[in-house]
C-alpha positions in Angstrom: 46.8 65.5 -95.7 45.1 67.4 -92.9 46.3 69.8 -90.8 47.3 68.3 -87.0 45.0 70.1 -84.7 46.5 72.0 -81.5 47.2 69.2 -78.7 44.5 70.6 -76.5 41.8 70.3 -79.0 42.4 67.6 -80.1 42.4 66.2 -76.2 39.2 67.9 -75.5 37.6 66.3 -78.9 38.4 63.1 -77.8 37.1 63.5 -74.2 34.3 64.7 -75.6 33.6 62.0 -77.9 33.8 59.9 -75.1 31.4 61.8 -73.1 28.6 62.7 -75.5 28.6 59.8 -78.2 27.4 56.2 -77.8 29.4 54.0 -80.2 27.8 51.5 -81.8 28.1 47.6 -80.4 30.1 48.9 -78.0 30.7 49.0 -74.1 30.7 52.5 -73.9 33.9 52.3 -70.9 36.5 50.5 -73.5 35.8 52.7 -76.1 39.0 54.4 -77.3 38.2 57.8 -79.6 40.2 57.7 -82.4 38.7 61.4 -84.1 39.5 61.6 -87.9 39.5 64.9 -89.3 39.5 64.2 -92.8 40.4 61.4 -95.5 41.4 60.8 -99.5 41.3 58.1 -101.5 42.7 55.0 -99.0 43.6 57.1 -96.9 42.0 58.5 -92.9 43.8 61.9 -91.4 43.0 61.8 -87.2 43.3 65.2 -85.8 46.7 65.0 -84.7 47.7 64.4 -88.4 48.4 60.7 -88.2 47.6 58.8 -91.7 46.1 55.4 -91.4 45.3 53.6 -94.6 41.6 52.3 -94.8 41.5 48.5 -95.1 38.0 48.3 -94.0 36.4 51.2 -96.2 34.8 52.1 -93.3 31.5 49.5 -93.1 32.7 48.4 -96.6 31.2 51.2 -97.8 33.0 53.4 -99.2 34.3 51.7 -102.3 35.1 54.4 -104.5 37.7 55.7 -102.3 37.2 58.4 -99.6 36.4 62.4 -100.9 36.1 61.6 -104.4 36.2 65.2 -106.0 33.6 64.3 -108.6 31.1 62.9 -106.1 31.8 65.5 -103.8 30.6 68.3 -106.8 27.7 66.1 -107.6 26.4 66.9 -103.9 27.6 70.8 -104.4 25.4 70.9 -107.7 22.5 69.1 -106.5 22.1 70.8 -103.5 22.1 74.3 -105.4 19.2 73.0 -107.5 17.3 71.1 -105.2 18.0 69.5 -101.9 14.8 68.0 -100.5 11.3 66.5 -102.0 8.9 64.3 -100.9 9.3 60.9 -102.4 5.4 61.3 -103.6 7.3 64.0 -106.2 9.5 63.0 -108.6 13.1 64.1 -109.2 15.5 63.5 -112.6 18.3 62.1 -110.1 16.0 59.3 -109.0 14.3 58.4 -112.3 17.8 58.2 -113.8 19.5 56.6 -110.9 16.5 53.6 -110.9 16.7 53.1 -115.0 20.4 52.9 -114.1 20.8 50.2 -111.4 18.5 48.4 -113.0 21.2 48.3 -116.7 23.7 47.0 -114.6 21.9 45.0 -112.2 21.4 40.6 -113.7 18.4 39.7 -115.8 15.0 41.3 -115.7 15.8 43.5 -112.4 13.8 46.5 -113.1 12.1 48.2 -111.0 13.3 50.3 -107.6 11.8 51.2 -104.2 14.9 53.2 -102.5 15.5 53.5 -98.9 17.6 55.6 -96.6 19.9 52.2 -96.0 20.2 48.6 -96.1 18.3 47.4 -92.8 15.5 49.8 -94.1 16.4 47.9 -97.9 15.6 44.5 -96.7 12.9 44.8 -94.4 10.8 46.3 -97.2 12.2 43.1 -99.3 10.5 40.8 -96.7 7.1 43.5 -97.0 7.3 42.8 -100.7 7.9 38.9 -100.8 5.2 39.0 -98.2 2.6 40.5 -99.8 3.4 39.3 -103.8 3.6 35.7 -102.3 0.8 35.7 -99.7 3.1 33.8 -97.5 4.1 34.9 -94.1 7.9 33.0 -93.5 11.0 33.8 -94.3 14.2 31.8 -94.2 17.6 33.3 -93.1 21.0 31.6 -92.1 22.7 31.8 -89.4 26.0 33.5 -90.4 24.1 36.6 -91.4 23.6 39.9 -90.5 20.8 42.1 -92.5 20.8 45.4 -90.5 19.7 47.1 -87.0 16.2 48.1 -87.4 13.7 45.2 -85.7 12.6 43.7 -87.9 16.2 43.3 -90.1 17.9 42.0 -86.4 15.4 39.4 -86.5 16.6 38.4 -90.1 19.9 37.8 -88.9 20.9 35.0 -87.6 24.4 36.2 -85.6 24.5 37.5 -81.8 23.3 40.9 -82.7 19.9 39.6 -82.7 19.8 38.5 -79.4 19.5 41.5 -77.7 16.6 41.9 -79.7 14.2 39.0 -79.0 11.4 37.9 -78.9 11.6 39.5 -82.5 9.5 39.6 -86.0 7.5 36.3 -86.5 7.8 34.6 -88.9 12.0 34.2 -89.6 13.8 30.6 -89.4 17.2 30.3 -89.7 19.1 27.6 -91.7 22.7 26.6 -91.5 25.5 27.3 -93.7 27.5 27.0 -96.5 30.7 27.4 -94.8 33.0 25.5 -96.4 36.2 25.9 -93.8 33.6 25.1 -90.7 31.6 22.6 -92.9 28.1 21.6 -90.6 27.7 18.6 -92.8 31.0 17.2 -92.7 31.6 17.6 -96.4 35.1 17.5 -97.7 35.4 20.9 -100.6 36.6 17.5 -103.1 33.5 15.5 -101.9 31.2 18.2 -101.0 27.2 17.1 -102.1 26.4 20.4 -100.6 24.8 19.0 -98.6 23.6 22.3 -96.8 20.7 23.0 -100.2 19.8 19.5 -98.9 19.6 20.5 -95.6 17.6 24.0 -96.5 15.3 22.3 -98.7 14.1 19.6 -95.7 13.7 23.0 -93.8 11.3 23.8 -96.4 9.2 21.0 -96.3 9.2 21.5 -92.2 7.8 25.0 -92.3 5.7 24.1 -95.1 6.5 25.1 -99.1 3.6 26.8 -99.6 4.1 29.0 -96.0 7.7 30.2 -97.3 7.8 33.4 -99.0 11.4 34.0 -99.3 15.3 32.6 -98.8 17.1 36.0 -98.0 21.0 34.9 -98.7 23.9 37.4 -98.6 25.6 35.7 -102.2 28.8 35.9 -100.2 28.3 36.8 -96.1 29.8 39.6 -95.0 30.4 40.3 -91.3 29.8 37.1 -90.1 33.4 36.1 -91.7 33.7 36.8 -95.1 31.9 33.2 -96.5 32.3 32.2 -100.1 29.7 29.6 -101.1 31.0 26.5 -103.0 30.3 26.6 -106.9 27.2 24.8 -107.3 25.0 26.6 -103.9 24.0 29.7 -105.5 22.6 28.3 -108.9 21.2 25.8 -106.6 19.7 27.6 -104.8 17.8 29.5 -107.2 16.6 26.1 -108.3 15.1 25.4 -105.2 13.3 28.8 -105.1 11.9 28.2 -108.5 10.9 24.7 -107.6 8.5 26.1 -104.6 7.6 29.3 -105.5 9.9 30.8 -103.3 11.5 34.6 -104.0 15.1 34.2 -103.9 16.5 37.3 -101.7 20.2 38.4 -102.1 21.3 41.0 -99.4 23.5 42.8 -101.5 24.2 45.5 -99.3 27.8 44.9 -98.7 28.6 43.0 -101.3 27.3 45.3 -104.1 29.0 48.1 -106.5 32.2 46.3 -107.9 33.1 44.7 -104.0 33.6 41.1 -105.4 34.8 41.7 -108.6 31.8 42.2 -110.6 28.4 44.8 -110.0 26.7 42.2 -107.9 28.2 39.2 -106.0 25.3 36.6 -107.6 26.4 37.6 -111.0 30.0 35.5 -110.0 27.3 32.2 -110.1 25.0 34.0 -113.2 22.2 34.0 -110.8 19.5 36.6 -111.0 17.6 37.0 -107.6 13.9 38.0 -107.3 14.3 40.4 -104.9 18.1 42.4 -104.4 18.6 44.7 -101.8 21.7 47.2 -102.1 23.1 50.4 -99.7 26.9 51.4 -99.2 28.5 51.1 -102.2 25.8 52.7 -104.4 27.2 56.0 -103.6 30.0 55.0 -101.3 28.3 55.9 -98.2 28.8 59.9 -98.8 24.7 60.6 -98.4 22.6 58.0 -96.7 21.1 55.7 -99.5 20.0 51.7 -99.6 17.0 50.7 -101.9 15.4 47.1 -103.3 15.0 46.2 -107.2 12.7 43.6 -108.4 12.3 41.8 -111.0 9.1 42.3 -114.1 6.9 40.1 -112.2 6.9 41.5 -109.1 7.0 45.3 -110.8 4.1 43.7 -112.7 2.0 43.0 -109.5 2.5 45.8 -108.0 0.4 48.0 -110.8 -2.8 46.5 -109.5 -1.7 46.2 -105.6 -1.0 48.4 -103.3 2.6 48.6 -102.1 2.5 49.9 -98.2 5.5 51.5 -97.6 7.9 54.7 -97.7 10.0 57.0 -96.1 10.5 60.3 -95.7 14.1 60.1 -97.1 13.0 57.9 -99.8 15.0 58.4 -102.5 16.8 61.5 -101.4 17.8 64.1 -104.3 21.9 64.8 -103.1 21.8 60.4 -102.3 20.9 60.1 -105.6 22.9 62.6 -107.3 26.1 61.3 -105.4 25.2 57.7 -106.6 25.2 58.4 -110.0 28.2 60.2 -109.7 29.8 57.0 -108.0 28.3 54.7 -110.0 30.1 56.7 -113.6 33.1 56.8 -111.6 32.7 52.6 -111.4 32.8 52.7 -114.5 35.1 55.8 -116.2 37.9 54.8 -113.7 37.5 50.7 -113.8 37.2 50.2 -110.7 35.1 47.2 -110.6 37.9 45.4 -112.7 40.5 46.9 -110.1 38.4 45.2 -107.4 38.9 41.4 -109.2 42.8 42.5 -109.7 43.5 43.0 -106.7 41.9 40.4 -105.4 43.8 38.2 -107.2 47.0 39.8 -105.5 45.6 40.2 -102.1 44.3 36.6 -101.8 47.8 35.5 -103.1 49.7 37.9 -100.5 47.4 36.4 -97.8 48.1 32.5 -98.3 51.9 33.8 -98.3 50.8 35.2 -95.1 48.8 31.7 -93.9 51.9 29.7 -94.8 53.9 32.1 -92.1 51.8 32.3 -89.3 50.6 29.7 -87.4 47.8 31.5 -86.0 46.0 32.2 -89.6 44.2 28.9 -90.3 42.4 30.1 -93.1 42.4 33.0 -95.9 39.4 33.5 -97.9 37.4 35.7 -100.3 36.4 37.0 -103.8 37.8 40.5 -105.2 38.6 43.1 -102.6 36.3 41.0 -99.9 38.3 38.7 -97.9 38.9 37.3 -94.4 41.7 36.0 -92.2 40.3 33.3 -89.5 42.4 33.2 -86.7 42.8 29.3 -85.1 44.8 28.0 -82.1 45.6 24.8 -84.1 45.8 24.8 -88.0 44.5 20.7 -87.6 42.1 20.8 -85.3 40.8 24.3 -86.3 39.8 25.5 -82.8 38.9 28.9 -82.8 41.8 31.8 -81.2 38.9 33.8 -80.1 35.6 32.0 -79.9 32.7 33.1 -82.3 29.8 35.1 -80.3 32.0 34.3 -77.3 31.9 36.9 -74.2 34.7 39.6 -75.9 36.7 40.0 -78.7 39.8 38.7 -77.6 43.2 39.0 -79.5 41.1 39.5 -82.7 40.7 43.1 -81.3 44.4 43.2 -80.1 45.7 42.2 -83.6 43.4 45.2 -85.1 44.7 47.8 -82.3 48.4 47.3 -83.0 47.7 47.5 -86.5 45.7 50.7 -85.8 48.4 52.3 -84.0 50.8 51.1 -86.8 49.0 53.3 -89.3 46.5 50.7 -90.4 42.6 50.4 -89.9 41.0 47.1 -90.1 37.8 46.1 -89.1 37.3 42.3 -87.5 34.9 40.5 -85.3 36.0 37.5 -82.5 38.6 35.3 -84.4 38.1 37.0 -88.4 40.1 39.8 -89.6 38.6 41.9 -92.4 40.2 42.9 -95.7 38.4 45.3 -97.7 39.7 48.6 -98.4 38.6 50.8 -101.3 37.8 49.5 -104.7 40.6 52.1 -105.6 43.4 50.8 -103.9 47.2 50.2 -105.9 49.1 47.3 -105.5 52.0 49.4 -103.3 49.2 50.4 -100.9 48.1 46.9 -100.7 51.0 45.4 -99.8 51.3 48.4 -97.8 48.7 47.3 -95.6 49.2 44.4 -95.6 53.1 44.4 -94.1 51.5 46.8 -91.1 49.1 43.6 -90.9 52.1 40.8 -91.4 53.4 42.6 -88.3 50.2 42.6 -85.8 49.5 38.6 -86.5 52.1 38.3 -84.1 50.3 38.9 -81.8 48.0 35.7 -82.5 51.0 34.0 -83.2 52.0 34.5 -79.8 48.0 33.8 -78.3 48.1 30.5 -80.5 51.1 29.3 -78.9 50.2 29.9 -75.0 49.2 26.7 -73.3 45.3 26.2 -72.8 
C-alpha cells in the first residue's frame, strides 16, 4: 500500500491536475481529480492512501493485474540493453514477440505490423484491406468504437465520432447484433439473425465488389458490453468469404485472456483476416497495439509495397514487457482465471438483476460484462438514455461506488465489469457488494415518476 501523502500535497496535486490536464471526453469544469499514487495487483492507492479495487482495469487494459514484478523487470532489463531503435532495425524482443502472437493467435495468423496502440492498430487494418483488396469501403456498426485518431473515429459508429465529421470516406455503418435491444425484433428462441441478413443487403447497396472489409469487435466493448448470438460470428465469416470481403476483428479490448480464451473469435472458432490487438498484450505498462494477418495477405505483401510506419513501431521495452505479460498469461493461468470467474461474476450479477429493479439486464463472456440500467424491466426504457446530453445516474452509481472503495468504469445507462484477469473470488464479490450498494441509487432513479 502506498504511503498517504501530506494533506497539502496532496490538495495542491489535485488543484493542479485540475488546472494543467485536459481529461479525456470530458467537460473540463465537472472533472473531479482523483490522483493515484501507486497500485498492485486489483488494487489503486490515491495519494491520501485510500485503496480502491480496480473493476475497470483501467481502459480494460491492464489484465495481468497492476505492477506485475516480472513485467516490471522485463522493462528494467530491456532498457539496460537497449531502449530505442528505429523500426527499419530489427530487435530480438520484436522478432520473438511477432512469432509469438502469431502461436497463440486462430488459424494461419502470421504475420505482424505493430503500432503504438489500437486506433493506430486498426486504421493500418483499413490501409491493408484497402490496398490487398483494391476496394475503397469499409463496413462498421454502430455500437462500436475503434479508437481516437481520424480516421479510427470515423470507424466507429457511437457519438464520439460526431465531433469528428465530416470524417474518412469511405465507412458505412450497419446495425447490430444486440440481442437485449434487438433492431429486428427477433426473439433470442426465434432469432434468424436477422442482422447478417440485414448486413449482407448492405453489401449488395454499396456494391460487393466496392467492400474491402467488415471491421467487427467479436464482442463490443464500450458501447455496452454486446455478446453476439451463436451463429453471427461464424456467419459472418461466411459472408466475408462469399464476397471477397476481409473479415476485421477489433480485438483491442477484447484480446489477451479478457473473454475467456486468447482472442474473443476463438469463443465462435472463427479466424479473421485481419486482427487488431493493443491493451492487454502487455497490459498497458508501455504503449503497444499492432495488426496480424493471415498467409495470404503476408503473401501479397512480398511483392507490394506496404505504406506505413511509425516511429514507435514496435518499441523494444513495449515489446519486452509484452512478452513478459504474455508468459505470465500463461505460467500463472490467467486466461483460464478469466473464464472462472466469469462464470461466478455473471452468476453474482443475475443474483444482483433479480434484486434490483433498476438492472434490466446482466451480460457478458469471462471477465467482460455489463449491467444495463432500465426504468422498466418490461418495457426496457433506458434510466439514462444512450448518447443522450450527460451521463445521468449511470455516473452517480459509479461515484458512490468510487468513494466506497470501488472503481468502475460506465457510459449513459451500462455499468462495466472488468477488473484484472488476476482477480480471486473474495475480491470479486468484494467488488461487487460495494457495487450491490451504489445500484440503489438507480433503484431509487427507476422509481421516480417521469
Amino acid at each position: 500500500m502506498a504511503e498517504a501523502q501530506s494533506a497539502s500535497a496532496a490538495i495542491q496535486a489535485e488543484q493542479d491536475s485540475r488546472k494543467y490536464v485536459f481529461t479525456d471526453w470530458s467537460v473540463q469544469s465537472r472533472v473531479k481529480p482523483v490522483v493515484i499514487a501507486s497500485a498492485r495487483g486489483v488494487w489503486l492507492y490515491d495519494i491520501h492512501g485510500k485503496a480502491y479495487i480496480d473493476f475497470a482495469s483501467q481502459l480494460v487494459n491492464v489484465n495481468a493485474g497492476h505492477q506485475h514484478p516480472r513485467i516490471i523487470k522485463a522493462i528494467k532489463d530491456q532498457a539496460e540493453k537497449l531502449g530505442y531503435i528505429t523500426p527499419y532495425l530489427n530487435t530480438m524482443p520484436r522478432t520473438e514477440l511477432a512469432r509469438t502472437i502469431a502461436e497463440i493467435t486462430p488459424g494461419d495468423l502470421t504475420k505482424c505490423l505493430f503500432t503504438s496502440g489500437g486506433a493506430e492498430a486498426n486504421e493500418n487494418a483499413i490501409r491493408i484491406a484497402r490496398l490487398y483488396t483494391g476496394r475503397p469501403k469499409i463496413i462498421t456498426r454502430y455500437r462500436s468504437f475503434h479508437g481516437a485518431t481520424n480516421g479510427a473515429l470515423s470507424l466507429s459508429g457511437d457519438s464520439r465520432r460526431w465531433s469528428a465529421e465530416p470524417g474518412m470516406p469511405g465507412v458505412v455503418h450497419a446495425l447490430d447484433a444486440f440481442c437485449y435491444r434487438c433492431s429486428f425484433n427477433q426473439k433470442p428462441q426465434e432469432c434468424n439473425l436477422e442482422c447478417l441478413s440485414h448486413l449482407e443487403e448492405l453489401v449488395w447497396n454499396e456494391g460487393p465488389d466496392q467492400v474491402a472489409g467488415i471491421m467487427v469487435e467479436p464482442v463490443v466493448g464500450a458501447n455496452g458490453i454486446i455478446v453476439p448470438p451463436p451463429g453471427y460470428m461464424p456467419g459472418l465469416r461466411a459472408l466475408c468469404d462469399k464476397y471477397g470481403i476481409m473479415l476485421i476483428a477489433d480485438e483491442v479490448m477484447t484480446g489477451f485472456g479478457r473473454t475467456g480464451e486468447w482472442f474473443a473469435c476463438q469463443n465462435w472458432n472463427v479466424v479473421p483476416d485481419i486482427m487488431t490487438f493493443a491493451k492487454g498484450v502487455n497490459s498497458g505498462y508501455v504503449p503497444l497495439g499492432g495488426v496480424i494477418v493471415r498467409q495470404p495477405i503476408a503473401d501479397y505483401f512480398e511483392d507490394h509495397t506496404f505504406f506505413g510506419g511509425l516511429t514507435y513501431a514496435g518499441h523494444p521495452l513495449a515489446c519486452a514487457a509484452a512478452l513478459a505479460t504474455i508468459q505470465v498469461y500463461k505460467d500463472e493461468k490467467m486466461v483460464e482465471n478469466s473464464r472462472q470467474m466469469g462464470r461466478v461474476l455473471l452468476r453474482e450479477l443475475e443474483a444482483m438483476k433479480e434484486r434490483h429493479p433498476s438492472v434490466g439486464d446482466v451480460r457478458g463472456i469471462g471477465l467482460f460484462c455489463g449491467v444495463e440500467l432500465v426504468k422498466d424491466k418490461e418495457t426496457r426504457e433506458m434510466l439514462v438514455r444512450w448518447n443522450g446530453p450527460t451521463q445521468g445516474v449511470g455516473a452517480e452509481v459509479r461515484e458512490k461506488a468510487l468513494q466506497s472503495g470501488l472503481y468502475m468504469f460506465g457510459r449513459w445507462n451500462i455499468l462495466f465489469v472488468a477488473p484484472p484477469l488476476c482477480i480471486n473470488q473474495d475480491e470479486l464479490k468484494q467488488g461487487l457488494a460495494i457495487l450491490d450498494e451504489a445500484l440503489e441509487l438507480a433503484d431509487a432513479a427507476a422509481a421516480r415518476p417521469t
